[in-house]
C-alpha positions in Angstrom: 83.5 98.2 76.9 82.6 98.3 80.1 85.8 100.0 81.3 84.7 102.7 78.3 81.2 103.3 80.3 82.6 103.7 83.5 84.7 106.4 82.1 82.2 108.2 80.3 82.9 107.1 76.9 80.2 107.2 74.4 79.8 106.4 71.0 78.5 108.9 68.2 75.2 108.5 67.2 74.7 106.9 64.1 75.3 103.3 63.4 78.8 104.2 61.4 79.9 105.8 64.7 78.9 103.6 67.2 80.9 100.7 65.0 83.7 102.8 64.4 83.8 103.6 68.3 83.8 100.0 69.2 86.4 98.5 66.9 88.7 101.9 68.6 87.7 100.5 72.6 88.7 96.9 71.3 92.0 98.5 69.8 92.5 100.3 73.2 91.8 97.2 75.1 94.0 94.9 72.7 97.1 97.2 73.2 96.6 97.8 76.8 96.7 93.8 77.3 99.8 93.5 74.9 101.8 95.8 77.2 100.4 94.4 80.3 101.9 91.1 79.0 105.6 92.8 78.0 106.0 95.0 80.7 109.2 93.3 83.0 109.6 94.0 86.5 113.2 94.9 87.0 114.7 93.1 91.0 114.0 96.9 92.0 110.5 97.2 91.2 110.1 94.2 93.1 112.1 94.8 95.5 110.0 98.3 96.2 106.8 96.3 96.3 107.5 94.0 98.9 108.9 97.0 101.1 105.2 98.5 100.5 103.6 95.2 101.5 105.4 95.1 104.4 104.9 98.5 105.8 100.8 97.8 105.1 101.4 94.5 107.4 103.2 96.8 109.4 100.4 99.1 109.7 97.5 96.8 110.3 99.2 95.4 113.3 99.7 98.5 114.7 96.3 99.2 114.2 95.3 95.7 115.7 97.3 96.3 118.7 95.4 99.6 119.4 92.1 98.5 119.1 92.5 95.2 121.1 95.7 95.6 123.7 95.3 97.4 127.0 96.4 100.4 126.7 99.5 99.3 129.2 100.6 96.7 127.0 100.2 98.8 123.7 103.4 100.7 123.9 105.9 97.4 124.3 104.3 95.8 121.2 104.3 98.9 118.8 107.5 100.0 119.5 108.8 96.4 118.1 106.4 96.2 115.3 108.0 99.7 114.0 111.8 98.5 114.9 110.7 95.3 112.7 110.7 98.5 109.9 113.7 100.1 110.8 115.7 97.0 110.0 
């Protein structure tokens, strides 16, 4: 219900409506949970997410390096981070 809110969702009016509008936002929410449940990662999709975790690790060390290496030491160390992602 909250969810609904957020989105700008509002119920009619009258007492019928508002009822009516509930029971429909459980309905929602009951369905969206069911194919949560049933929805099956192929070795792909998996495979795809930890390339994107990896290339965010990737990133944040590069940003690391920048804001606390020398600026002499900085090229060394980048230039390995992004081979790591060639590989």
């Amino acid at each position: 219900m909250e969810m609904a809110r957020e989105a700008g969702l509002k119920p009619d009016g009258d007492d019928y409506g508002a009822i009516a509008y509930r029971k429909a936002i459980e309905a929602f929410a009951a369905l969206v949970r069911e194919d949560e449940r049933n929805r099956t990662w192929t070795q792909q999709h998996w495979t795809e997410y930890e390339r994107s975790i990896a290339a965010e690790e990737r990133e944040a060390c590069e940003r690391a390096i920048e804001e606390l290496l020398p600026d002499a030491d900085r090229g060394d160390c980048a230039a390995a981070i992004r081979a790591r992602g060639q590989s």
